[in-house]
C-alpha positions in Angstrom: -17.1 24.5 24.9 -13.9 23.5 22.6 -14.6 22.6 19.5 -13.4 20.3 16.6 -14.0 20.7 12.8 -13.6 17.8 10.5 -13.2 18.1 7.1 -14.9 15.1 5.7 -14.8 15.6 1.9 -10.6 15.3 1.1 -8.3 14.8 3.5 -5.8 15.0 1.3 -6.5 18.8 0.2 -3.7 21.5 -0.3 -3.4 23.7 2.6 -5.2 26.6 0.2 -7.9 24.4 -0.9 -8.6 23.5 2.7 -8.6 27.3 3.5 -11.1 27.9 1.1 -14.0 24.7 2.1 -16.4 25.1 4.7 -16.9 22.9 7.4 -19.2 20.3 6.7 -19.8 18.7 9.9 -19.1 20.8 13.5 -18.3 18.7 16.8 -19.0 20.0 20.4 -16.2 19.0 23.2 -15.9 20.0 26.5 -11.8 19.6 26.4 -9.3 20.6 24.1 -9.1 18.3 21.7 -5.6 16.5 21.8 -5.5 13.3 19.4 -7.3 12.5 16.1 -6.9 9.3 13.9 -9.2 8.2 10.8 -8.7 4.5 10.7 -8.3 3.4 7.2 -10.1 0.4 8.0 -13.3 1.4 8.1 -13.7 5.4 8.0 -14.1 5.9 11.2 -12.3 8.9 13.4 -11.4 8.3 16.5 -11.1 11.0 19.2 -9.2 12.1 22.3 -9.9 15.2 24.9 -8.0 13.6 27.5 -11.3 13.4 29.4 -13.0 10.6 27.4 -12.3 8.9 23.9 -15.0 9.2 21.2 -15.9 7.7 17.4 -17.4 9.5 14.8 -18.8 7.4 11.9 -19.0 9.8 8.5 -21.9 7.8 7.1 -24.0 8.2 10.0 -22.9 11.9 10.4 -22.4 11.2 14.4 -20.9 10.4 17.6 -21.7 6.9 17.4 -20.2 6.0 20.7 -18.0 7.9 23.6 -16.0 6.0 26.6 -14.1 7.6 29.6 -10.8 7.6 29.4 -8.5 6.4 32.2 -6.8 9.3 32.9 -5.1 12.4 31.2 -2.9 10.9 28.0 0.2 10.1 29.1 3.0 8.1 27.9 4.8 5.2 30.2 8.7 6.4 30.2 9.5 2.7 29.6 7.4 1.9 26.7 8.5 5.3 25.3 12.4 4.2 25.8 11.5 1.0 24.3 8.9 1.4 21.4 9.4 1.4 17.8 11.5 4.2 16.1 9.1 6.5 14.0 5.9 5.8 16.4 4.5 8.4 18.7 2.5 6.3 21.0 1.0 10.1 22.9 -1.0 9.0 19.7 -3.4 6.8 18.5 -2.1 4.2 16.5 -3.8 1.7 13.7 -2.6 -2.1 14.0 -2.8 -2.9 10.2 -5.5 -3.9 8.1 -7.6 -4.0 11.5 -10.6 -1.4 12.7 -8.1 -1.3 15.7 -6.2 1.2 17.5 -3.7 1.7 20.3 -2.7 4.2 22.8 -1.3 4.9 26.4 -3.4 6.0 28.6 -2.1 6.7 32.0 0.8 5.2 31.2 -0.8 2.0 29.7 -1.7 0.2 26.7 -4.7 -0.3 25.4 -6.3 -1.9 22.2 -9.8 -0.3 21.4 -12.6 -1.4 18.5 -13.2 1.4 16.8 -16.5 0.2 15.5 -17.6 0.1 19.1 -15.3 1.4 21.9 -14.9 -2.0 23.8 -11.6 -2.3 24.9 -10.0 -5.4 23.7 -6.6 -5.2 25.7 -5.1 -3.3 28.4 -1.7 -3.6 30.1 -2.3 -4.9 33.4 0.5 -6.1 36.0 3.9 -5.8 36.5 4.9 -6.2 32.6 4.7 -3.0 30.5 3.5 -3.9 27.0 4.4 -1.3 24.5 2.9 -2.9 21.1 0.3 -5.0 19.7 -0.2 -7.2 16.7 -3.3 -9.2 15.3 -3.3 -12.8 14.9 -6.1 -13.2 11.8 -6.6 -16.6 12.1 -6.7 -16.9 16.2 -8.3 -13.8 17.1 -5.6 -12.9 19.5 -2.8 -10.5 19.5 1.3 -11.1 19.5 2.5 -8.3 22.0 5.8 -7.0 22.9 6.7 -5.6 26.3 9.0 -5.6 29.3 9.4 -6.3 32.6 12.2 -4.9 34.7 15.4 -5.5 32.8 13.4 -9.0 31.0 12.0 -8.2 27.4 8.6 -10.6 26.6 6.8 -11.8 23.6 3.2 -12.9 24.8 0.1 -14.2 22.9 -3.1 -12.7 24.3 -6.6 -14.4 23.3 -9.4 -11.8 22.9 -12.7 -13.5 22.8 -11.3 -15.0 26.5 -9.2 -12.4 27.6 -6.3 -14.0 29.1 -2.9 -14.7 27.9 -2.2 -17.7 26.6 1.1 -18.0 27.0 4.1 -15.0 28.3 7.7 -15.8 27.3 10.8 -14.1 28.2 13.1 -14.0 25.3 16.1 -12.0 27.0 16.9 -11.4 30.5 19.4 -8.5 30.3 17.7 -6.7 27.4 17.3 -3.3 29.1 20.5 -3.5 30.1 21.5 -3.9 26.9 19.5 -1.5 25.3 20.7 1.1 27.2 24.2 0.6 25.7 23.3 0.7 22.4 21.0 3.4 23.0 24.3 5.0 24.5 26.9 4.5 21.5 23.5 6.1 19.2 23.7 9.0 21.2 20.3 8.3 22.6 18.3 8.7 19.2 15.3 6.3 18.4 16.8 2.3 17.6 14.6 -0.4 16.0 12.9 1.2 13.2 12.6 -2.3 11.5 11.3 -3.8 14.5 8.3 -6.6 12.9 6.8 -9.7 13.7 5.7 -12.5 11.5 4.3 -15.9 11.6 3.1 -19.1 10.2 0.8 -21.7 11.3 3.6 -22.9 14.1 5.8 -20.3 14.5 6.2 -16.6 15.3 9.1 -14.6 14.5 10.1 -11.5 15.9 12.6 -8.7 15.0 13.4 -5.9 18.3 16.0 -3.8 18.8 18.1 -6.3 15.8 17.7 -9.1 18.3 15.9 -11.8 16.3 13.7 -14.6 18.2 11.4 -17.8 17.0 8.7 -18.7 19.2 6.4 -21.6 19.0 3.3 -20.0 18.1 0.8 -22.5 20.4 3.1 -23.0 23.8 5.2 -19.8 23.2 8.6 -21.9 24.1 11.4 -19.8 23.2 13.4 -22.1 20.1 16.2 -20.0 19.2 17.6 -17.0 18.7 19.9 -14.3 17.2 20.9 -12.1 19.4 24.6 -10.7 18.4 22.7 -7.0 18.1 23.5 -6.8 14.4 19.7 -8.1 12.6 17.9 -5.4 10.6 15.6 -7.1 8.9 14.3 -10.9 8.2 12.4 -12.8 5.6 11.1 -16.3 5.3 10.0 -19.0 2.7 6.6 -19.5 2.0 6.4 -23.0 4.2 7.5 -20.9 7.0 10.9 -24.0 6.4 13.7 -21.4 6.3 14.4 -18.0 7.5 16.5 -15.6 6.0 18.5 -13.3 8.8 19.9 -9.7 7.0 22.7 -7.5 8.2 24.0 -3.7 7.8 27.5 -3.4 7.2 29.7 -0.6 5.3 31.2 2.9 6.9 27.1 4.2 5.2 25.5 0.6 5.9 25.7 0.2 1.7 26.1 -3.5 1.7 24.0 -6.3 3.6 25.3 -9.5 4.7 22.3 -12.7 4.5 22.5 -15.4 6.6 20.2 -18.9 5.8 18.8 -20.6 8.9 16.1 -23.9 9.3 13.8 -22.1 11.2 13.0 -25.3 13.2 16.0 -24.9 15.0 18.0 -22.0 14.1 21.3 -24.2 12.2 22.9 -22.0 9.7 22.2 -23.9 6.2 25.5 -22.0 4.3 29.1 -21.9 5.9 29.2 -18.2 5.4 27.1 -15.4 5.1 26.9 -13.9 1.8 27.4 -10.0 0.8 25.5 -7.9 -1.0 24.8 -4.4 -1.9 21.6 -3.2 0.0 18.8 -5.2 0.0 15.6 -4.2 -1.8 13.6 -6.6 -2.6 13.3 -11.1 -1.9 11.2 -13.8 -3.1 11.2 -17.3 -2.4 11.3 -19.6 -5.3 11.4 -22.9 -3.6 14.4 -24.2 -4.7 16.4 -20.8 -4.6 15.7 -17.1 -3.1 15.6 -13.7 -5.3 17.7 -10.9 -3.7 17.3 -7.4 -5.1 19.7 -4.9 -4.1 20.2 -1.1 -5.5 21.7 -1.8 -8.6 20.6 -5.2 -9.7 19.6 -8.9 -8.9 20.4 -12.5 -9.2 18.8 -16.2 -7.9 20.6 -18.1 -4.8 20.9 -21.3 -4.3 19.6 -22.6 -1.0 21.5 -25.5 -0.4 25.1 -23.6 -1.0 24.1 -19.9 -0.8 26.2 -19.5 -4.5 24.6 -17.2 -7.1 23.0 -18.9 -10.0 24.5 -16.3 -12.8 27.6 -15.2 -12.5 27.2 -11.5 -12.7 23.9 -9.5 -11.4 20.9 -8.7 -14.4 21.4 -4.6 -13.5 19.2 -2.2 -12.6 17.8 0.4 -10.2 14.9 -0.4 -8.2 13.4 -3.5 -9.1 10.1 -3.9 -8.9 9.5 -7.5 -10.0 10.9 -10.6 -11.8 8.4 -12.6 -14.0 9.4 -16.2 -15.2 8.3 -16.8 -18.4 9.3 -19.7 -19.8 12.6 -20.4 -19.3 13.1 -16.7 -19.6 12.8 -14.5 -17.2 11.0 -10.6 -17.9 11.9 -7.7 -14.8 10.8 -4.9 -14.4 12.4 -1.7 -12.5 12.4 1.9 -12.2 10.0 2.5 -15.7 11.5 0.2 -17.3 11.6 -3.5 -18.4 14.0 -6.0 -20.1 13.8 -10.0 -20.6 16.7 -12.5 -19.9 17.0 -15.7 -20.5 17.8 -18.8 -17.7 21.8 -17.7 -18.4 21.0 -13.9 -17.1 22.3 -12.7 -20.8 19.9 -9.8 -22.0 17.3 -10.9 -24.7 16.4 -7.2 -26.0 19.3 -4.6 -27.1 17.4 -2.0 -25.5 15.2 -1.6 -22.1 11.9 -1.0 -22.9 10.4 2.1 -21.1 7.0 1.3 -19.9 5.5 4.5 -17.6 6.4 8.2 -17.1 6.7 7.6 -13.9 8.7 5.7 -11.5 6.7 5.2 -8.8 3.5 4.0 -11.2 2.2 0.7 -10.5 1.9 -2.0 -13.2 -1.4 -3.4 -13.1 -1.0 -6.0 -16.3 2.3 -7.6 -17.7 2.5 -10.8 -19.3 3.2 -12.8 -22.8 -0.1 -13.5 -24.8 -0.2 -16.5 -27.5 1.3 -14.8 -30.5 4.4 -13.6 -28.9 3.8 -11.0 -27.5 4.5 -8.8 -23.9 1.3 -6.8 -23.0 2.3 -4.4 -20.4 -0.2 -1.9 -18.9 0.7 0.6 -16.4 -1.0 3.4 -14.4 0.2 5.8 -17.6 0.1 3.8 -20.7 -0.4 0.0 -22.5 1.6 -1.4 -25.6 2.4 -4.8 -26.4 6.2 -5.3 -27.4 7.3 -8.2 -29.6 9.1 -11.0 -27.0 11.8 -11.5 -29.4 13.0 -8.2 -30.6 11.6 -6.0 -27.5 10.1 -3.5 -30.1 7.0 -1.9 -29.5 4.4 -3.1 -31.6 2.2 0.5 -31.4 4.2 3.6 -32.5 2.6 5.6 -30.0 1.8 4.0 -26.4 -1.9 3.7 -25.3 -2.5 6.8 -23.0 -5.0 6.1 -20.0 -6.6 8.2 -18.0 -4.5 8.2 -14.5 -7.7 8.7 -12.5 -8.3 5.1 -13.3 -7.8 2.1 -11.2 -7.8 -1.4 -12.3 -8.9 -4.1 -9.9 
């Protein structure tokens, strides 16, 4: 009898505090076990002993339900060759925000419910699906997967278990894959590989070859397929699609590219270049670009920024338009401009001890005023003179979490 010991009261423990607890629940298997995956979702753990795939449920303090698995665990060479750099799919995997999981078994695919064991999908036929994602508002997934030397986007409807629609996006793409994978010495491509999509469209970064699909009849409407796409963002009406590229001996700079995402016509006349890309919001009329060292607004029509040099900073977290000002924040820090990017305060204000500490409040109250509040400490700051109001900043209790 093997057995399996889950420590249910912190998984995030030091490795001497987790010497020092005791078990508090003990599971029974008859096989080594070889995978393990709380799902954020819902709590759940999900099991593997190569023999059969189980779910324990910590409020319940049980097994709640246990299914046979295929075969032995074993990863499809194809699928390995062709999944998403970062992701070991020997393992079970969480599609986000989802009680969902995937893993190979026998060389397939397959989408389990955690809550319940049924299997939602499984990679049948000649293609070999290596990834799934969840369509909230169809109940279906977008999957990714190959067939032969022919790479495929397909939409799969759950409740009827069929697909909907399959579409091959590229017919040479292993063939080209393997040449790339050549010139990177064989090491793991397509990090960035994502997929998005609006109420028409789905959009699709894999291996830096970008592709729109019409979401209902999956028709293939255009692509970008030069090899050179690492990542993509698009306005909020889905209108326009924003293509990004590495370039630089150390990949330092990116160079954007506007499209209509209807049909794929480049908006500017050239791509524009910027240090790396951190950070983009759509603002209707023009798009924010953060890179490493600073930002500024673009115009969509002509792709020209709207100040002439770039607001700087490192690692900016937001922009806030007040006004006609505008108040960012970045690093622990924040300053306010005005609509000509000129600075509004001779100093930055800092606003957390830490970098990485969320800001849960900031915003000007009615008698001028900036009230900040952060994971480490509050103070209001005059919006004129960027002075603190309180000598000594409001220290709260990190433990704390604001909803």
């Amino acid at each position: 009898m093997k057995k399996i010991v889950l420590i249910l009261c912190c998984l995030l423990a030091t490795q001497l505090s987790f010497s020092q607890r005791e078990a508090s629940k003990t599971l029974d298997f008859e096989n080594t076990v070889d995978d393990l995956l709380v799902v954020p979702f819902n709590g759940i753990t999900v099991i593997s002993d190569g023999a059969k795939v189980y779910a324990y449920d910590p409020e319940q303090e049980k097994i709640i339900w246990e299914k046979p698995a295929p075969q032995r665990t074993g990863v499809d060479m194809a699928a390995e060759f062709l999944t998403t750099g970062g992701i070991d799919y020997t393992k079970f995997n969480v599609i986000e925000s989802t009680p969902f999981v995937e893993k190979f078994f026998d060389g397939r695919l397959f989408v389990i419910n955690s809550y319940d064991g049924q299997i939602l999908f499984s990679a049948e036929g000649e293609a070999e699906y290596f990834q799934a994602e969840y369509l909230f508002d169809e109940n279906a997934f977008l999957l990714r997967g190959v067939k032969g030397k022919e790479l495929i986007i397909a939409k799969y409807n759950i409740p009827e278990q069929k697909f909907e629609w399959q579409t091959v996006v590229s017919e040479t793409y292993a063939e080209w894959l393997q040449t790339v994978s050549k010139i990177a010495g064989m090491n793991k491509i397509g990090d960035l590989d994502k997929m998005d999509y609006t109420n028409d469209k789905v959009f699709s970064l894999i291996k830096k070859q970008f592709f729109v699909l019409d979401k209902q009849t999956g028709e293939l409407l255009w692509k970008v397929d030069s090899g050179d796409i690492i990542d993509f963002k698009r306005s909020l009406d889905g209108a326009k699609v924003v293509t990004i590229e590495s370039k630089g001996i150390i990949s330092n700079k990116n160079e954007v590219m506007l499209y209509n995402a209807e049909n794929g016509t480049q908006i500017w006349d050239k791509k524009l270049t910027t240090k790396y890309v951190v950070l983009f919001e759509d603002w209707q009329d023009k798009m924010l670009l953060a890179h490493q060292k600073g930002f500024n607004f673009y115009d969509y029509t002509t792709g020209e920024k709207v100040w002439k040099k770039d607001p700087k900073g490192k690692g900016i977290k937001s922009v806030v338009p007040i006004g006609t000002d505008f108040l960012y924040v970045y690093d622990d820090e924040m300053m306010l401009i005005n609509k000509e990017g000129e600075k509004m305060w001779k100093k930055d204000v800092k606003i957390c001890d830490d970098e990485e500490d969320p800001i849960y409040f900031l915003e000007k109250t009615k008698n001028g005023r900036v009230l900040y509040i952060t994971a480490t400490y509050a103070n209001m700051v005059n919006y004129k003179t960027g002075e603190k109001i309180w000598r000594k900043n409001l220290k709260l209790n990190e433990k704390c979490k604001f909803l």
